[in-house]
N, C-alpha and C positions, 0 to 999 in steps of 0.2 A: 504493500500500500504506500501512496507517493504522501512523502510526506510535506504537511501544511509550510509555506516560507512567511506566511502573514504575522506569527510569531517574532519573527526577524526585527534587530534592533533599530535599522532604517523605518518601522513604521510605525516606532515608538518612543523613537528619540528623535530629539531635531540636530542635534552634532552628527548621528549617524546617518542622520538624512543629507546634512548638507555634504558630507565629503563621500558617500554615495554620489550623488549629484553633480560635486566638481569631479571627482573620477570619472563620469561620463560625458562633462562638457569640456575639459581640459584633461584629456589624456596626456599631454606634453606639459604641461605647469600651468597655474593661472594666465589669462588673454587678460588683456583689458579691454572691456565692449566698447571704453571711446572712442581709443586710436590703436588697439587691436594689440597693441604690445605685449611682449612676454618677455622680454630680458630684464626687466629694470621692476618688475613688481615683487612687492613686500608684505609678509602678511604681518599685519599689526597688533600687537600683542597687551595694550596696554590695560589695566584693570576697568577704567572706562569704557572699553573699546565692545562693540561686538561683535561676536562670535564671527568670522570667513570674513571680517573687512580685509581686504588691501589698496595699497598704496601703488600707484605707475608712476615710477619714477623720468617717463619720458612726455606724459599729458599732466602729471601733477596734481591728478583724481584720485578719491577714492572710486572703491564698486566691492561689490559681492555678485558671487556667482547665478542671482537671480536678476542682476540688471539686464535690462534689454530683454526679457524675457516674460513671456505670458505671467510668471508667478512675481515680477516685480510690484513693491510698494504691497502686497497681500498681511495681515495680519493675522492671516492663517497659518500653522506651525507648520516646517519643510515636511515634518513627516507626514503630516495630513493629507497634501498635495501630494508625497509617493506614494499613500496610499491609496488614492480617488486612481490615478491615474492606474496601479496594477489593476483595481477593481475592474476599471472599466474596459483596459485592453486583457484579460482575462476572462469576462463576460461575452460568452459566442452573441448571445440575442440582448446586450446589450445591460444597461443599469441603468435605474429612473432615480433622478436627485430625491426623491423621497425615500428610496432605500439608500441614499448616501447620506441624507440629513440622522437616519437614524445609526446608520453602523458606524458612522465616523464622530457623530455628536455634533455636530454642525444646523446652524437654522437652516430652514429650506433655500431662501432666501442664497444664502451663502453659499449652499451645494449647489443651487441650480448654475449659478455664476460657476464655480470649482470647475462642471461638466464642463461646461462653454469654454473657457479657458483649455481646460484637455483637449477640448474637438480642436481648438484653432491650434495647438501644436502639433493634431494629425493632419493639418493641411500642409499637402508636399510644398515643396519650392522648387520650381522647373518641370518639365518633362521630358521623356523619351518616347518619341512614337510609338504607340503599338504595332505589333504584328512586324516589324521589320524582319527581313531577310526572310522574305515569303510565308509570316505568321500564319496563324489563321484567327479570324477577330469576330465575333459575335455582336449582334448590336440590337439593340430591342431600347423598348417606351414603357415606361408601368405608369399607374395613377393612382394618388392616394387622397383620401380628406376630403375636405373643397376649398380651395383658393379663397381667398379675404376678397379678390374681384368679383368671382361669382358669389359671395353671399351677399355683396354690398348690391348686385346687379340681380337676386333676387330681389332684396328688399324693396329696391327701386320699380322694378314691375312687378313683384310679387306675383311671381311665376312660379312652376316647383319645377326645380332644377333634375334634366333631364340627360341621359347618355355620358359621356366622361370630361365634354370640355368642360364643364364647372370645377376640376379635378388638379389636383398638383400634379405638376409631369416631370419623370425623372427618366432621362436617358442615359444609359450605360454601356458601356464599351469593354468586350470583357477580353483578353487576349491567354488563349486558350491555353493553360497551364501556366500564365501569367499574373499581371495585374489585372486589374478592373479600375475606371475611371467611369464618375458618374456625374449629371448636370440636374441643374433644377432649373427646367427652362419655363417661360410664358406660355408657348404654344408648341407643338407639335408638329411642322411643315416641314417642307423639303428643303427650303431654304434654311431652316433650323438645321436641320439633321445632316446639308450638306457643310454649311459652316464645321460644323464639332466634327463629322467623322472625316474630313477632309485637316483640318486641323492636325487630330489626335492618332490620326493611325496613317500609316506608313502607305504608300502608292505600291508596294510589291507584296502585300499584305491581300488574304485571301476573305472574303466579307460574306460572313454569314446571316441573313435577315428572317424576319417573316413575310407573307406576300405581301403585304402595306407597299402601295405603290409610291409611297411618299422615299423608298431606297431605290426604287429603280434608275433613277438617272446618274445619281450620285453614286451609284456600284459602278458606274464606267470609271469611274476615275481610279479603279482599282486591279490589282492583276484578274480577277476572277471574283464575282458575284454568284452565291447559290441562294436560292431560298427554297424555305420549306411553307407548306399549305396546309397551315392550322384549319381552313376553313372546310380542305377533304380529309380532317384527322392524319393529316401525314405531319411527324414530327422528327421522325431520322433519317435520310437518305444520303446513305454514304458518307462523308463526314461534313454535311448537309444537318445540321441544325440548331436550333436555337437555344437546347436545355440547358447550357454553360452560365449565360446569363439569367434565363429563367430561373434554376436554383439559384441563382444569387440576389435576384427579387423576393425570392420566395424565404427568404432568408430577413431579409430588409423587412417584409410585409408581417413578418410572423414579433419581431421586435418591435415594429410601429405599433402594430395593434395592442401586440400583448405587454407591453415593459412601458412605451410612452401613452400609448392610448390617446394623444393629440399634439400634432407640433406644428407650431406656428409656421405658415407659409414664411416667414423673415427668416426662420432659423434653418430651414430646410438646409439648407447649402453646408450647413457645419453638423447636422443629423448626416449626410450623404458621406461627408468627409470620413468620420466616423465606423462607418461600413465597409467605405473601400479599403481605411487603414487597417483595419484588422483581417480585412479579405485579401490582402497584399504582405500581410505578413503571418497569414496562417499557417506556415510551415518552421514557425519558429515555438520557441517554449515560451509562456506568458512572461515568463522575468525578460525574455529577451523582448519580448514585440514589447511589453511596457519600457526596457531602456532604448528603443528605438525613440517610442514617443515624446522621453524626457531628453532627447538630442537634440530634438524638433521644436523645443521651445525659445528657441534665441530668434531673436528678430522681428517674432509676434505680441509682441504688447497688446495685451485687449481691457479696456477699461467698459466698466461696468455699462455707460451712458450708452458706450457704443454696441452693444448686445439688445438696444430695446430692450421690453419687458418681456418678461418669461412667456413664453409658449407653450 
């Protein structure tokens, strides 16, 4: 039986959190986030002082290892913020800030902000096309909820909202034994979907769809287009299909429902982030996809004002 790390001194002490911490964002010695230095930094040791301050001796700064970083200015204890974050990148179908308000002792208030800050250091920086060197890429549309435009555009004709456009739309891109990248777009067209998969996946990359003829023009721009014909039950045809993605909705749809039960169309875009980061490092062990996450907090600053209100 494997045994529990949640015990572990990093997520119950804040000393063994922070040099946790800078062990993974200074592999080589403290940086300085102002002007990036590491030969001339000092750590300060004086009985005043707190705990991981240093001094650059080439900008003349202090910092600690949480500046420039989604967990700066937080009055939350370092081990708190390791912990939220194992939870949530160990969590297949996810973690709702009300099971972090209570396992961590936090108001909800403060968890629900903790998740948001997690999701925005699962947001990559840069990309690599999919599917390059003749991939093979999947690509599919799901819909969840209903959009803050279609409720405001019910109320306004008080209509009852009918078929999927009233719907949040998420399209996903999944490259087959790869990553998955996914969008939270307005609409649904062909101009949409030529944009992103024209963008995100590679011209020698092989494109897998359903029959929505909203991919047939935009599959020329690719080595080779198949699709399969959900609407004559045909779902595998040779390595013709669409299930790569669809498990990985079905995945999304089973967390949405069951762990959030409602997310705000404004938040979508960091619920999505979310999904792919753990769906992109599903081949690793939770300690490792959670210190990937905590690698990925430099540079992301999110303040509270700028997250809106909770969803």
């Amino acid at each position: 039986m494997a045994k529990s790390i949640l015990p572990e001194a990093r997520f119950h002490d804040e000393e063994a959190a922070r040099k946790q911490l800078e062990a993974l964002r200074w592999p080589n010695g403290a940086e300085c986030p102002h002007c990036g230095g590491t030969e001339r930094n000092v750590l300060l040791q004086g009985k005043a002082t707190r705990p991981g301050l240093y001094f650059c001796g080439d900008c003349r700064t202090q910092f600690t290892v949480t500046v420039g970083t989604v967990f700066e200015r937080s009055k939350v204890p370092l081990n708190k913020w390791l912990l939220v974050t194992h939870l949530m990148c160990a969590s297949k179908k996810s973690i709702s800030a009300k099971q972090i308000e209570r396992m961590v002792g936090v108001t909800y208030k403060t968890a629900w902000f903790m998740c948001h800050r997690v999701r925005e250091a699962m947001r990559p920086m840069g990309f690599d096309k999919l599917g390059s060197g003749g991939g093979i890429v999947d690509a599919d549309e799901t819909y969840f909820g209903t959009s803050k435009k279609a409720l405001e555009d019910q109320k306004r004709r008080n209509k009852k909202l009918t078929s999927g456009h009233h719907k949040m739309k998420i399209v996903s891109l999944v490259d087959r034994g790869g990553n998955v990248r996914s969008f939270h777009v307005e609409k649904v067209t062909g101009l949409v979907l030529r944009d992103k998969l024209t963008t995100h996946i590679d011209k020698s990359a092989h494109l897998m769809t359903d029959e929505a003829p909203m991919y047939k023009v935009t599959g020329r721009h690719f080595a080779s287009h198949e699709k399969v014909d959900h609407s004559q039950y045909e779902y595998v045809r040779g390595l013709a299909t669409t299930n790569t993605v669809e498990s990985f909705f079905a995945l999304v749809k089973r967390s949405l429902v069951g762990t959030y039960h409602h997310v705000g169309e404004q938040h979508m875009v960091r619920y999505m982030n979310e999904f792919d980061f753990r769906y992109n490092h599903r081949k690793v062990t939770d300690s490792e996809r959670a210190d990937a996450a905590l690698i990925g907090i430099g540079g992301k600053r999110l303040q509270y004002r700028d997250s809106s209100t909770p969803g």
